[in-house]
C-alpha positions in Angstrom: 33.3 0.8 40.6 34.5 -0.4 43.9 32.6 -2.6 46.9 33.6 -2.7 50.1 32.1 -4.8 53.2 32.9 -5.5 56.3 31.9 -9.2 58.0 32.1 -10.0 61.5 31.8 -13.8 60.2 35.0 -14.0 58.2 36.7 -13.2 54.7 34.2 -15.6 53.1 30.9 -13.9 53.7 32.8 -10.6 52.9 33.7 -12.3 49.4 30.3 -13.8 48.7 28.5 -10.7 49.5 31.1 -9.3 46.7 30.3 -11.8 44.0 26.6 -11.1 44.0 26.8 -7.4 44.4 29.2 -7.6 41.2 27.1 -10.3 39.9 24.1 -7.4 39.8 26.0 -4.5 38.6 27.3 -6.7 35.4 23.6 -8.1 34.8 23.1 -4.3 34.9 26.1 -2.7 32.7 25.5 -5.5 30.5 21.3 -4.5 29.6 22.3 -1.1 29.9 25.1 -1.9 26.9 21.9 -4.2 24.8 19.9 -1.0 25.3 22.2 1.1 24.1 23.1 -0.9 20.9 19.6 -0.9 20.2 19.7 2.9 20.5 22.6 2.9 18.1 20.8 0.8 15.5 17.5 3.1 15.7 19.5 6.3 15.7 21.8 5.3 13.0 18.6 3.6 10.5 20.2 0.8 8.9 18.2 2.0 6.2 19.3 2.1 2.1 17.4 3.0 -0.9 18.3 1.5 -4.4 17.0 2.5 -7.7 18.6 0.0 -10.5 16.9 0.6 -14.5 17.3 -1.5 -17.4 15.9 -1.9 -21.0 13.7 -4.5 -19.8 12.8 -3.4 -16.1 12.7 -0.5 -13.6 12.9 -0.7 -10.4 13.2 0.9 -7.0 13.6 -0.7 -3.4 14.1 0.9 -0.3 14.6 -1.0 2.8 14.8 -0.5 6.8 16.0 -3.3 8.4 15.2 -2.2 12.2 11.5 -2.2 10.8 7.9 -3.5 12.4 7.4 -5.1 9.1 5.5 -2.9 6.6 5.3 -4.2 2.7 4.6 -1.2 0.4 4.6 -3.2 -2.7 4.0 -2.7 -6.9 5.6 -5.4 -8.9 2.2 -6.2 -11.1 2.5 -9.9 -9.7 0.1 -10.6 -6.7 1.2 -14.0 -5.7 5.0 -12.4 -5.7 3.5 -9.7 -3.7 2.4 -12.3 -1.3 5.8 -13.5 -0.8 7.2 -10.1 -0.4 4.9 -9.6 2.5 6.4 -12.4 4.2 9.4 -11.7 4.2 8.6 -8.4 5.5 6.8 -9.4 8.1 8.4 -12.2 9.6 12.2 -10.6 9.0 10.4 -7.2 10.6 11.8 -5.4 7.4 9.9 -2.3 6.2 10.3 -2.4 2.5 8.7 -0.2 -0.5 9.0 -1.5 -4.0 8.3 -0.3 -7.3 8.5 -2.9 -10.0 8.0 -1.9 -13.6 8.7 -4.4 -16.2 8.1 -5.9 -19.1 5.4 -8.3 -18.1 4.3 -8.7 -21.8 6.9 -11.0 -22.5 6.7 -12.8 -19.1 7.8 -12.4 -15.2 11.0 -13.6 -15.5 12.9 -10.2 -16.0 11.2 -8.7 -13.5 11.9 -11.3 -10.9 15.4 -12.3 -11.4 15.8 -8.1 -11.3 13.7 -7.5 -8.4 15.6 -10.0 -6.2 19.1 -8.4 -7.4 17.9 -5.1 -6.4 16.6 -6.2 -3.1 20.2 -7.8 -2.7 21.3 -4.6 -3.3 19.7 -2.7 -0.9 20.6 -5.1 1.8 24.0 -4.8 1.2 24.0 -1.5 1.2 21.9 -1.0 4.4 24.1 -3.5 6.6 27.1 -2.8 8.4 28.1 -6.2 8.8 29.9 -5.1 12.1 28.4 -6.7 15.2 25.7 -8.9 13.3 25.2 -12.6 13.9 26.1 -12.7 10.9 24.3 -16.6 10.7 20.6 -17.5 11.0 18.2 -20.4 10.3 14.4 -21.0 11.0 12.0 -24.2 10.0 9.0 -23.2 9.5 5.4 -25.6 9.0 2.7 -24.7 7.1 0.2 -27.4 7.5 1.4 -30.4 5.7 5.2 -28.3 4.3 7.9 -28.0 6.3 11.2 -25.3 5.2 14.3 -24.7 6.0 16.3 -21.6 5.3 20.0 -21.2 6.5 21.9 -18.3 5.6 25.5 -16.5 6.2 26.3 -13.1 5.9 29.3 -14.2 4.8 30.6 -12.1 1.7 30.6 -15.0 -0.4 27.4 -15.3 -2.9 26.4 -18.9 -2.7 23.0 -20.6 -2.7 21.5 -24.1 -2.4 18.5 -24.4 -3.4 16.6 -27.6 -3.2 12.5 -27.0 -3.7 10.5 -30.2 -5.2 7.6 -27.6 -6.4 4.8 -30.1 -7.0 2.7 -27.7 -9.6 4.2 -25.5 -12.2 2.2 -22.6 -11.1 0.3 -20.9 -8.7 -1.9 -18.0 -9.2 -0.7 -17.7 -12.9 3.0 -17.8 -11.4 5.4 -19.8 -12.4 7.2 -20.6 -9.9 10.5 -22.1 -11.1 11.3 -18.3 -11.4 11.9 -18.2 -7.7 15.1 -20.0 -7.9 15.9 -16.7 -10.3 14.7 -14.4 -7.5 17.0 -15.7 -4.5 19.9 -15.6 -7.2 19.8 -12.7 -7.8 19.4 -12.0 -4.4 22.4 -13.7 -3.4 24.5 -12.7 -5.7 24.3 -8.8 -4.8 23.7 -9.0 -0.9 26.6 -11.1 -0.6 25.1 -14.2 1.2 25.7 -17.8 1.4 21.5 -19.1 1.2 20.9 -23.0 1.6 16.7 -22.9 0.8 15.3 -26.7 1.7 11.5 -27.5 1.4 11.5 -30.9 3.7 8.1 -31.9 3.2 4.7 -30.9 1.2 2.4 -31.3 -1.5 0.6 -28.2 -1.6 2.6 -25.9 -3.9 1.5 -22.4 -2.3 2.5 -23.6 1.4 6.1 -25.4 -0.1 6.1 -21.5 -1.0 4.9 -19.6 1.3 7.1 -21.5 4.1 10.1 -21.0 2.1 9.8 -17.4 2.0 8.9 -17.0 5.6 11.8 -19.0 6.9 13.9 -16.8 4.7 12.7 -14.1 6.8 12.8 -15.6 10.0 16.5 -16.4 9.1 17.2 -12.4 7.3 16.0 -11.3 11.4 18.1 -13.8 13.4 21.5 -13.2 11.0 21.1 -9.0 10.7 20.6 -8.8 14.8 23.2 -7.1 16.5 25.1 -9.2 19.1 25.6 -7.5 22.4 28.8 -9.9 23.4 30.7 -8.6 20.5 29.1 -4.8 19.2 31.6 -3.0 16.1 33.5 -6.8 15.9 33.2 -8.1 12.3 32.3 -11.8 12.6 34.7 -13.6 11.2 38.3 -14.9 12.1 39.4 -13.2 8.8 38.8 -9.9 10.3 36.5 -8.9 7.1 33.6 -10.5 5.1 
C-alpha cells in the first residue's frame, strides 16, 4: 500500500502525517493477522483423541486445546477428578476421560497411566509451530502459594518439589501425584518445574498446584502472532 500527501508546510509535516497513517494501517494488518491465527487454530481443532489399554488399566482421553474449559470426567477417584477440573478450567482445555482400572489393588496404576495418556494426547494435539512454547503462573489459595513453570521443549524433565503436609486427602494419597505429572511429562514432551512455596493445608498445596499447571499449559500452548508457523527454538526443531 502506498500514501501520498502533499504539505504546504514542508517535507516534515508530509513525513509525520506518513508515520501515523503507516502507524494505523500496521496496528491494523497486524490484529487483522491475530484474528486470523485465531481463525486458523479454531478451524484447524488442535484437537487429538488417545485410547492407551493395559492389563492393569484402560483408558481413553480426548482433548481440545482451543476449549472453554469443559471436564467430562470417569476415573472412579473424586478428589483426582477435582484436580482434573482445574486443569481444565483454568488451561481452557475441554477434556473427556474414561478411566478404568484396577482400583482394587490401589490408585496408583491408574494415575501414573492416566497422566501418561493425557501426555499423550497433548502431544499429539499440538503443533508446536508458533506456540510460546514457555509459560508460568503462581497461584494463592488462601494460606498456599504455587508455582508451575513449564517448556514445551521436547525434552521430558520435571522438578517437582511439593512438601505435602498430610498423606491423604479424601482417601487419596497424594504422593501419587508426583506419578501423575511423570507420566505426564514423559509423553507430552515437557520440561515441568512444580514448586508449592507456602502452605499447610494439604487440599489448597494441591489444588494450587494443579491450577498453576493449567494457568501455565494456557500461556505456553498460545499461538504467538510475532512469529505464526516459526518453531520456537534456535535449533529449528523441539
Amino acid at each position: 500500500m502506498f500514501f501520498y500527501f502533499s504539505s504546504p508546510a514542508g517535507g516534515w509535516e508530509t513525513r509525520y502525517w506518513l508515520a501515523m497513517a503507516l502507524k494505523a494501517y500496521n496496528a491494523r494488518a497486524i490484529q487483522t493477522f491475530q484474528d486470523r491465527l485465531m481463525s486458523i487454530s479454531s478451524e484447524q481443532g488442535r484437537q487429538a483423541a488417545v485410547e492407551r489399554n493395559t492389563k492393569e488399566t484402560q483408558i481413553k482421553v480426548s482433548v481440545n486445546l482451543d476449549g472453554s474449559g469443559v471436564l467430562k470426567c470417569q476415573t472412579g477417584l473424586p478428589f483426582l477428578d477435582h484436580m482434573l477440573d482445574q486443569i481444565a478450567r483454568h488451561g481452557l482445555i475441554d477434556m473427556d476421560i474414561v478411566a478404568n482400572g484396577d482400583l482394587e489393588i490401589d490408585a496408583h496404576h491408574t494415575v501414573e497411566d492416566l497422566g501418561i495418556t493425557l501426555g499423550m494426547a497433548f502431544n499429539k494435539a499440538l503443533d508446536r509451530k508458533g506456540i510460546r512454547r514457555y509459560g508460568h503462573a503462581y497461584v494463592p489459595l488462601d494460606e498456599a502459594l504455587s508455582r508451575v513453570v513449564i517448556d514445551f521443549s521436547g525434552r521430558p524433565g520435571l522438578e517437582f518439589h511439593v512438601p505435602f503436609t498430610r498423606a491423604s486427602v479424601g482417601g487419596f494419597d497424594v504422593d501419587l501425584f508426583h506419578e501423575f505429572f511423570q507420566g505426564f511429562v514423559n509423553h507430552a514432551l515437557v520440561t515441568l518445574h512444580v514448586d508449592n512455596l507456602r502452605g499447610h493445608n494439604t487440599h489448597h498445596q494441591i489444588e494450587t498446584v494443579f491450577k498453576a499447571f493449567g494457568r501455565a499449559l494456557r500461556m505456553a500452548m498460545e499461538i504467538d502472532p510475532r512469529s505464526a508457523n516459526v518453531v520456537p527454538s534456535t535449533k529449528g526443531c523441539l
